[in-house]
Every structure is written in C-alpha cells, then in structure tokens.
C-alpha positions as CSV (number, residue, x, y, z in Angstrom):
1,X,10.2,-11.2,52.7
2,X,10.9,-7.3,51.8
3,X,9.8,-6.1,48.6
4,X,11.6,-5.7,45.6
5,X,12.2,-2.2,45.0
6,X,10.6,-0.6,42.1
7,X,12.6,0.4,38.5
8,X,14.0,3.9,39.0
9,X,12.7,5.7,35.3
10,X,14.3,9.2,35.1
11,X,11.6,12.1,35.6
12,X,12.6,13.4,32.2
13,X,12.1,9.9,30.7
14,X,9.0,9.8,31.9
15,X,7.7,13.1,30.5
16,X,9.3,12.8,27.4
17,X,7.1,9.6,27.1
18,X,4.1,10.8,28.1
19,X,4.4,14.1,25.7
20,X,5.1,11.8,22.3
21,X,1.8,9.5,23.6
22,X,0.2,12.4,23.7
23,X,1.5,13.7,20.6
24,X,0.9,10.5,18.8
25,X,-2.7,10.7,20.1
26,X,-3.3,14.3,18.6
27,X,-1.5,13.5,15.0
28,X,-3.9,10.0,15.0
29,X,-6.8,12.5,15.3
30,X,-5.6,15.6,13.0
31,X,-5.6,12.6,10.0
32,X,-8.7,11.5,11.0
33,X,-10.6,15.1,10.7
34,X,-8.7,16.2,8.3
35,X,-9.3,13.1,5.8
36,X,-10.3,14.5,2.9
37,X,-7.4,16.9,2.7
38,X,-4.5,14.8,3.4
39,X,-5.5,11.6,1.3
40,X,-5.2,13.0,-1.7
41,X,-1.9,15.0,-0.8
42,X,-0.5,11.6,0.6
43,X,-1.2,10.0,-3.1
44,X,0.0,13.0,-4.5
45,X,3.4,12.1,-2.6
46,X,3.4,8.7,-3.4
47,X,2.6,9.7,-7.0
48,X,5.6,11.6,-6.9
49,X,7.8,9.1,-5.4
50,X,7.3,7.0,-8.0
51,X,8.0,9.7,-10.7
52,X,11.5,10.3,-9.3
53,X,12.7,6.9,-8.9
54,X,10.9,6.1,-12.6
55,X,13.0,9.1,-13.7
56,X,15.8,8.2,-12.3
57,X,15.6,4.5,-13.3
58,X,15.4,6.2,-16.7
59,X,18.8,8.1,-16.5
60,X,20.4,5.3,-15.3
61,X,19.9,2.9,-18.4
62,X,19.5,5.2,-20.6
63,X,21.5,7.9,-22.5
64,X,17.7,10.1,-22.7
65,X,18.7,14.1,-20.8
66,X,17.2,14.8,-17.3
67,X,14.4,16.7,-18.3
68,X,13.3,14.1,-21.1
69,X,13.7,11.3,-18.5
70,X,11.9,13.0,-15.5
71,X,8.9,14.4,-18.7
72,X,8.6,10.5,-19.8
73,X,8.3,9.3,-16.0
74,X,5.3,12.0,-15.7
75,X,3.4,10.9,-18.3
76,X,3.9,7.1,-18.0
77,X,2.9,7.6,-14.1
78,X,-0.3,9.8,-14.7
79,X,-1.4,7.3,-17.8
80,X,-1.1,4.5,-15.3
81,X,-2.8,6.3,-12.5
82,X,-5.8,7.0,-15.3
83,X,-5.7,4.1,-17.1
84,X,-6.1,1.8,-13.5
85,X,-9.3,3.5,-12.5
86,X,-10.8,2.8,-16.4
87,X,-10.0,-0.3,-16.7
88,X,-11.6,-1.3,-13.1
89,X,-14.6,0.8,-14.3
90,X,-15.1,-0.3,-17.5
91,X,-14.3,-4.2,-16.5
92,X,-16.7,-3.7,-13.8
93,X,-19.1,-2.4,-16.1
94,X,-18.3,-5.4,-18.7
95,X,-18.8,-8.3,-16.1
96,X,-22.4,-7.9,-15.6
97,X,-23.4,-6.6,-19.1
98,X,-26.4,-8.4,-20.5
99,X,-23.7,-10.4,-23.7
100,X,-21.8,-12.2,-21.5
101,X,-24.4,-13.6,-20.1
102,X,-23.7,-13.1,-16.2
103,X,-26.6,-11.5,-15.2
104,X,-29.2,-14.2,-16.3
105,X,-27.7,-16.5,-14.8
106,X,-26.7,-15.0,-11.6
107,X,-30.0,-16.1,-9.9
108,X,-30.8,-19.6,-10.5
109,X,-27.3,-20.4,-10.3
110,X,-27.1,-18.6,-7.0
111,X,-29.9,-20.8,-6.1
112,X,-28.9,-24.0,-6.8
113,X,-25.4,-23.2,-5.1
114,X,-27.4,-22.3,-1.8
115,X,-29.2,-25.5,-2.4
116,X,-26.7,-27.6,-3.0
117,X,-24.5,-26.2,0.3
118,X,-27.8,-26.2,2.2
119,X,-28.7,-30.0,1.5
120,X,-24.8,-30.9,2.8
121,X,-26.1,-29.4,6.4
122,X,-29.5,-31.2,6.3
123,X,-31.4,-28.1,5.4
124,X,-34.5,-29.3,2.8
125,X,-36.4,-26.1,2.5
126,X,-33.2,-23.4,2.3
127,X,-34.0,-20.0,1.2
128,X,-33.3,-18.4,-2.2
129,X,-31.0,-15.5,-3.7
130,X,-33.8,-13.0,-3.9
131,X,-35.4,-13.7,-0.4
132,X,-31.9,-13.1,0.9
133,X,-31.5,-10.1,-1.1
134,X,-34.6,-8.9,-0.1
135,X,-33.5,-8.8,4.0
136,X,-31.1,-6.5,2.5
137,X,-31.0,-3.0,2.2
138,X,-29.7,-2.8,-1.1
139,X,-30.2,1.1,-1.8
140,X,-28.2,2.1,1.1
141,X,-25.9,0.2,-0.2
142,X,-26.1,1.8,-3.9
143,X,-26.0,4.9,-2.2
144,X,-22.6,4.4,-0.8
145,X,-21.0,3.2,-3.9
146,X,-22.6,6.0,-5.7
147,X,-20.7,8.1,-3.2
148,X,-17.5,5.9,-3.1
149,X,-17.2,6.6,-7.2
150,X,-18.2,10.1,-7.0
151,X,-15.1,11.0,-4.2
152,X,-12.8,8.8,-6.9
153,X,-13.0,10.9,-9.2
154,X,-13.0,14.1,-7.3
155,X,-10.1,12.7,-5.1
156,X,-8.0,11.9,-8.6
157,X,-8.7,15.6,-9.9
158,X,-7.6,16.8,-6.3
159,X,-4.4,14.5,-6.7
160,X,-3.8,16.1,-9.7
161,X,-3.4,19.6,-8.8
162,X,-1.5,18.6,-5.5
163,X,1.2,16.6,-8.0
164,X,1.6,19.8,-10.1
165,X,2.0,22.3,-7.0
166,X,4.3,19.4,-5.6
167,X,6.8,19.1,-8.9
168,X,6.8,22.8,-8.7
169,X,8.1,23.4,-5.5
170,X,10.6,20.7,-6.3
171,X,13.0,23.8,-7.5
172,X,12.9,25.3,-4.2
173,X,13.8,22.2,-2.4
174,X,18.1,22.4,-2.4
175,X,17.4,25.9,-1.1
176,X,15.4,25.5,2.0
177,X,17.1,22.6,2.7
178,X,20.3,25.0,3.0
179,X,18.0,27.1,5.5
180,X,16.7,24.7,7.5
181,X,19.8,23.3,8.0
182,X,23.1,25.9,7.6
183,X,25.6,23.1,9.5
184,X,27.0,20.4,6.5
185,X,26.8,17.6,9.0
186,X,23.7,18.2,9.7
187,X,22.3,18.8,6.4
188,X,23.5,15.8,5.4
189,X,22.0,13.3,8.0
190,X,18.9,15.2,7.1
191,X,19.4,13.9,3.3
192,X,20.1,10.6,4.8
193,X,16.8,10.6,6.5
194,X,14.8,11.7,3.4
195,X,17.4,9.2,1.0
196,X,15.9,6.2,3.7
197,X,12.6,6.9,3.7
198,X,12.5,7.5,-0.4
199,X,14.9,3.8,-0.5
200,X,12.1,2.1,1.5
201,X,9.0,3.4,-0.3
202,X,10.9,2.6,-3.8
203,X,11.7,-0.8,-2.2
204,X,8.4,-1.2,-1.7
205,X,7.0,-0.4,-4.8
206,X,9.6,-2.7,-6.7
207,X,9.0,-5.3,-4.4
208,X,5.0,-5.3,-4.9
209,X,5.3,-4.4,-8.6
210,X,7.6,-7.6,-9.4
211,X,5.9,-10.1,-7.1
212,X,2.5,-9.0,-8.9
213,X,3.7,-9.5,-12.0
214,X,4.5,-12.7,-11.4
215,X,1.1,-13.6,-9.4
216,X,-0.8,-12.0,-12.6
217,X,1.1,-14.0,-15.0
218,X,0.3,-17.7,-13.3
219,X,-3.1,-16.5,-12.2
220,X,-3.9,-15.3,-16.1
221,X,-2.6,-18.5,-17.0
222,X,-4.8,-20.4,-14.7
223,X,-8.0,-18.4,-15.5
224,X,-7.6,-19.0,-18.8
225,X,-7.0,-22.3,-18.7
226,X,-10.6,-23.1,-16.5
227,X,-12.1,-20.5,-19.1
228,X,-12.8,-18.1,-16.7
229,X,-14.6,-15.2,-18.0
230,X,-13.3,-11.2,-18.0
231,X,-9.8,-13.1,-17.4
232,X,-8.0,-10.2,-18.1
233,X,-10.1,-8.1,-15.7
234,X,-9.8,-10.3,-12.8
235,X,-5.6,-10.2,-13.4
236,X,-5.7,-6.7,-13.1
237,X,-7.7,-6.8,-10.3
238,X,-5.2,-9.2,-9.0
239,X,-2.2,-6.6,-9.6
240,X,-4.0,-3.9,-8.0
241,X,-4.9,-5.4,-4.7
242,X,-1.4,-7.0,-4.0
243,X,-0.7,-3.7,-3.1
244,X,-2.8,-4.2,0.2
245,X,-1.1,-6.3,2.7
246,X,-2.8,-9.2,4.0
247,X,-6.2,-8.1,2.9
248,X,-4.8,-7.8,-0.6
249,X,-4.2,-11.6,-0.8
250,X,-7.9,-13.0,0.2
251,X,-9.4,-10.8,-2.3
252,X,-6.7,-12.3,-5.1
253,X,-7.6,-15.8,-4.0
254,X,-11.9,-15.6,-3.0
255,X,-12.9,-13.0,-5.6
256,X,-12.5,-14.9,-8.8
257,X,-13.4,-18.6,-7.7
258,X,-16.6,-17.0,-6.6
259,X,-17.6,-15.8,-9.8
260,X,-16.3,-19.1,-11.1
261,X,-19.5,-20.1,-9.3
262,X,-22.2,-18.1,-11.2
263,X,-20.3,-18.6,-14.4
264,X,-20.1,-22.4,-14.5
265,X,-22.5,-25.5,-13.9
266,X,-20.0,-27.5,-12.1
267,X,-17.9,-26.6,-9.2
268,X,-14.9,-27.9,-9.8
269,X,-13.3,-24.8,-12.0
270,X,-13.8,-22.9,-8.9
271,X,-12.3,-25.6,-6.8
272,X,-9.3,-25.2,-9.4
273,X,-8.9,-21.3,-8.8
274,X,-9.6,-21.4,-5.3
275,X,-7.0,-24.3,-5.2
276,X,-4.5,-22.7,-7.6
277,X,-4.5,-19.5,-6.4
278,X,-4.1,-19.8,-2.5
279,X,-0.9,-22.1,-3.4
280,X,-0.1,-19.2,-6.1
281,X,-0.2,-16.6,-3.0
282,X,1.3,-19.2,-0.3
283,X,4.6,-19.5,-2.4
284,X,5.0,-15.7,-3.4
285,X,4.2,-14.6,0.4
286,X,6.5,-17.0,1.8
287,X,9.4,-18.0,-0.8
288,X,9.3,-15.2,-3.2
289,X,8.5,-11.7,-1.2
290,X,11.0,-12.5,2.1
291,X,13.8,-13.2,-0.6
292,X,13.4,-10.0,-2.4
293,X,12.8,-8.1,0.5
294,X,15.8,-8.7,2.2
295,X,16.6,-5.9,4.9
296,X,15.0,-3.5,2.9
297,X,11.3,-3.5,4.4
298,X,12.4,-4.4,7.7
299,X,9.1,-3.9,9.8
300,X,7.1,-6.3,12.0
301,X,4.0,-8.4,10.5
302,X,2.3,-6.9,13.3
303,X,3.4,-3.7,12.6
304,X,2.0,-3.9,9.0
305,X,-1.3,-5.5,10.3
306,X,-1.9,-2.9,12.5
307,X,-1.0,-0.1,9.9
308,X,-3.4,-0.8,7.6
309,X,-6.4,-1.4,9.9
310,X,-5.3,2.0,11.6
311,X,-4.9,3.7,7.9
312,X,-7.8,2.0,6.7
313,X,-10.0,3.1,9.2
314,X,-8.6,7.1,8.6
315,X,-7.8,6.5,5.1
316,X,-10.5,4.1,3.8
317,X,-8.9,2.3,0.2
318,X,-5.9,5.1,-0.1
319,X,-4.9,4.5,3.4
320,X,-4.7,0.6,3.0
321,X,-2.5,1.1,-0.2
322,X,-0.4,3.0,2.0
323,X,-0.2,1.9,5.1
324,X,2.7,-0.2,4.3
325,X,4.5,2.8,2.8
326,X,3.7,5.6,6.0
327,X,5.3,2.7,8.2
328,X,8.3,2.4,6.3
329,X,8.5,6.3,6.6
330,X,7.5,6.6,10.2
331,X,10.1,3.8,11.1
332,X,12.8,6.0,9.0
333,X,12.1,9.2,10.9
334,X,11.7,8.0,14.5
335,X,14.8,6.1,14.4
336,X,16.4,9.7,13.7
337,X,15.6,11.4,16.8
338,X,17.0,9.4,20.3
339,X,13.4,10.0,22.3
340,X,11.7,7.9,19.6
341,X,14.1,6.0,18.5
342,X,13.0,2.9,21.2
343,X,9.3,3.2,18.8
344,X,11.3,2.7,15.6
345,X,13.2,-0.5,17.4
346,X,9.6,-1.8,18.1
347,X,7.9,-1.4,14.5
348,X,11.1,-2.9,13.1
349,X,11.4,-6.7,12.3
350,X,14.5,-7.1,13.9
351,X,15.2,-4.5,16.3
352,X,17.8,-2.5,13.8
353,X,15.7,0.6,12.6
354,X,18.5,0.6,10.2
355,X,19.4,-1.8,7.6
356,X,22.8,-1.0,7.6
357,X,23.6,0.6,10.9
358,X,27.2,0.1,10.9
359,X,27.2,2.0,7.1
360,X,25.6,4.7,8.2
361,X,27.8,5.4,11.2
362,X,30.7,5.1,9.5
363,X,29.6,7.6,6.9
364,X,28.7,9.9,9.5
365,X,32.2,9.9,11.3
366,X,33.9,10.4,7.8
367,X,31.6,13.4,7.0
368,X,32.6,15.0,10.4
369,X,36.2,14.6,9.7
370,X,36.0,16.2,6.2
371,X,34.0,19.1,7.7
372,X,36.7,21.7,8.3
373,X,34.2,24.1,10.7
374,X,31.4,22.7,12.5
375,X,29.8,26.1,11.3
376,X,30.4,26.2,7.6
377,X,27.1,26.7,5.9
378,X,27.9,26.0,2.4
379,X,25.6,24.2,0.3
C-alpha cells in the first residue's frame, strides 16, 4: 500500500506561522519582565474605559453638557477605585478586631472542628490549630502580605498618574489617528477595530457589574439571615471577586461558610452558606450570565481559563481581573489582520471572531462606495 502523500502548506504559510509563534513568545516575555510597568498602565486603561462608557452612559440619559458628564464619570470612577481598596482594608481589619469577638474564639473552635472532622476518619489523637500553625512558616508569610499591601498602594498612586497622562493625550487622539491612517476607508476599519474592542470590554464590565449585583443582593440576604458576621464585608468581597472568572466563584461560595465555622458552635449555618451560595453561583453562571452575554463575549471557556492562569501568573491579582478583558481585545485585533485571523477563530466560542460579521461587511462595502478617491485623506 503507497503512502498517503503529505498536506502541501505554502512556504510563506509556514513562515508567517513560525514568525507570529515567535512573536507571541517574545510579547509573553516583554509582560512578564516588564510587570511592574505595564500593570498599572493596563488598569490605568481599563480605568479609563470605564470612564468613557460611564460618560457616555451619562450623556445618553441625561440632558448634563459633555464636559460635566465625562468630569462626573472621573470622580465617581476614582471614588470607586479608592473607596474598594478601604473598604477591603478596613473590613479586613474589622473581622479580627478583639469586639467582635473572632479572635478568641478562632482557636478552640478551630480545634474542635479538626476534632470533630478527625473522629469521622477514625483519627482519636488529631492534632491541634496551633501545632499546625506551628509547621508553618508564618513570617514568610507576613512578609509577603506586608509586601503584597505595600505594591497596592504604590501600584494605585502609579495608576493614578498613568490615568491623568492617559485623559490628556485623549485631545491628540482624532489627530494621529488622521496620521496614522490618511485613506477614509482605512481609518474607519481602524475605528471599527478600537469601537470592538471598547464594545467587548464595556460588555464585560456591564455583564460582571449586573450579575454581581444580583449575587450580592441574595448572598446579603442569606448572610444575614444565618447571622453571619461582617455581612456587609463578605458581600463586597463577593462583588469584587466575580470579577475573576472561575476562580472568582470558589472564593464567593468557600470564603464565607468558612468563617461561618469559627463564628458559630454548630455547623449547620455554614452548611446553609455553603449550600445557598454554590446554588446562588450555579444559577447565575449558567441561566443568568449566558443570557446576558449573548454574542457579545464570544470567547471559549478554555480560552478564558487559560487567560487568567497565563495573566495571573504575569499579572498576579491585576492580571486575573483582566484577563478576561485582554482576551476580548486580543480576539478583536487578531481577527483584523488575515495571518492571525485563524488564532482569533480559535479563542472565539463559535468560530465567528465577529459577532456580527455579516454587519460589518456590509458597512465596509457601503463605506467604499461613498469614498469618492481611494486617496482622500480628509478627517
């Protein structure tokens, strides 16, 4: 029996290939080195982002002028950025202070849970919380929190200034769009690329921000129903984290039934949470979030998986907020160009890089026709 003849992949192919690998490769690295720069400029864009489409949001319902509209955005967006890393702190802070109580109890109670889950496995003699937490290295630990908190704050300060020097190159942005791209046709897919990427991103945001809502709003209830403790704190703990995929979720539904644990003498409020929560996550992630999503995030669960262990490993925290967000982007621009377009097919959910593909070619053919000379460079 003769061979089958190999696939025939055009030299060109090939190389073209091989050079984006490679490029990929190089990029992966340059964020990797260059951490501490980009993460706070990426926030700073995402920051930003959300300060347009709040502004615009603004204008749209309301009769307020531009420049009121976009000043309100500013200031609600840089409160909320503020006012998210006091309240963590100071709930944080709250939790184990000596008047709720918490920190008495934490170690007998601890002990009698390890007890009690040690005598269902047979286990007569188990060990207790402070003979486990001695096998630990617990200053190490400290130590990297203390450093975690210090490049917080130095990382919100460096935020800052890159969101100022961002808004004010804003003015500028008409113009060398006009430069970098003197043919109308072409300046105008180039808007359509930066129009899809800022859709997807805002898309996202509205997605995460409504779904949360109504995740914090049953989980509050249920909380405060079991008399959980720091209630409030744990919902906006809740709202935070939904903002991480996948990993967002198992903190929402673990975190607070295990502090249920060392606030209560019986187990059964934290069999409630645990209970009430996961089905509180199961319907939102499966009923709630595809409905709203529609085509709109249109990337592969693997896709998203992979992005955040890829931007959480570069990014740490800032990268796992927004990995989902750099694949929407990266999916947005690859699709643009035809020698990545077959990696945009792959990170999408359904093979269209585009949500509406037939849309945007017909948009594009009417644009050519208007264009009188396919040299004008108007603005």
């Amino acid at each position: 029996m003769t061979m089958k003849p190999p696939i025939a992949v055009p030299t060109s192919t090939v190389a073209r290939n091989a050079l984006v690998a490679v490029a990929i490769v190089a990029v992966g690295g340059a964020v990797y080195w260059l951490a501490d720069i980009l993460t706070p400029l990426a926030m700073a864009i995402f920051l930003l982002i959300m300060i347009d489409g709040l502004k615009r949001f603004i204008e749209d319902r309301t009769p307020v002028p531009s420049h009121l509209a976009g000043a309100a955005a500013l200031i609600v967006v840089i409160l909320g950025f503020f006012a998210s890393i006091a309240i963590i702190a100071n709930g944080a802070l709250n939790f184990f202070d000596d008047a709720t109580g918490v920190t008495s109890r934490m170690g007998p109670r601890l002990d009698q849970v390890i007890g009690d889950v040690a005598s269902l496995f047979g286990v007569h003699t188990p060990p207790t919380a402070s003979e486990l937490i001695t096998q630990l290295d617990i200053r190490s630990y400290l130590t990297a929190f203390a450093l975690q908190a210090q490049g917080a704050v130095t990382g919100a300060v460096f935020v800052l200034i890159y969101l100022a020097f961002l808004m004010a190159s804003q003015a500028g942005f008409k113009r060398k769009l006009v430069g970098m791209f003197p043919d109308r046709v072409n300046r105008g897919e180039a808007m359509e690329v930066f129009q899809r990427v800022r859709g997807g991103v805002e898309g996202y945001l509205w997605v995460q921000t409504v779904t949360g809502a109504m995740i914090c709003a049953a989980a509050w209830a249920l909380m405060r129903a079991v008399g959980l403790q720091n209630a409030e704190f744990w919902t906006f703990v809740i709202f935070i984290v939904c903002f991480i995929p996948v990993l967002g979720g198992a903190v929402a539904g673990l975190v607070p039934p295990l502090f249920a644990l060392v606030q209560f003498e019986t187990y059964w409020q934290a069999g409630v949470l645990l209970v009430g929560l996961q089905a509180i996550l199961f319907v939102s992630g499966n009923f709630i979030q595809p409905r709203m999503q529609g085509d709109n995030q249109n990337i592969d669960p693997v896709v998203v998986l992979l992005s955040l262990a890829f931007w959480g490993k570069v990014w740490g925290i800032v990268g796992m907020f927004l990995s989902t967000p750099l694949a929407v982007m990266a999916m947005a621009i690859l699709a643009e160009f035809r020698g990545s377009r077959w990696m945009a097919i792959l990170l999408s959910g359904d093979g269209e890089p585009y949500a509406e593909e037939a849309s945007r070619d017909e948009s594009a053919a009417t644009r050519r026709r208007q264009t009188p000379q396919a040299g004008d460079s108007r603005p």
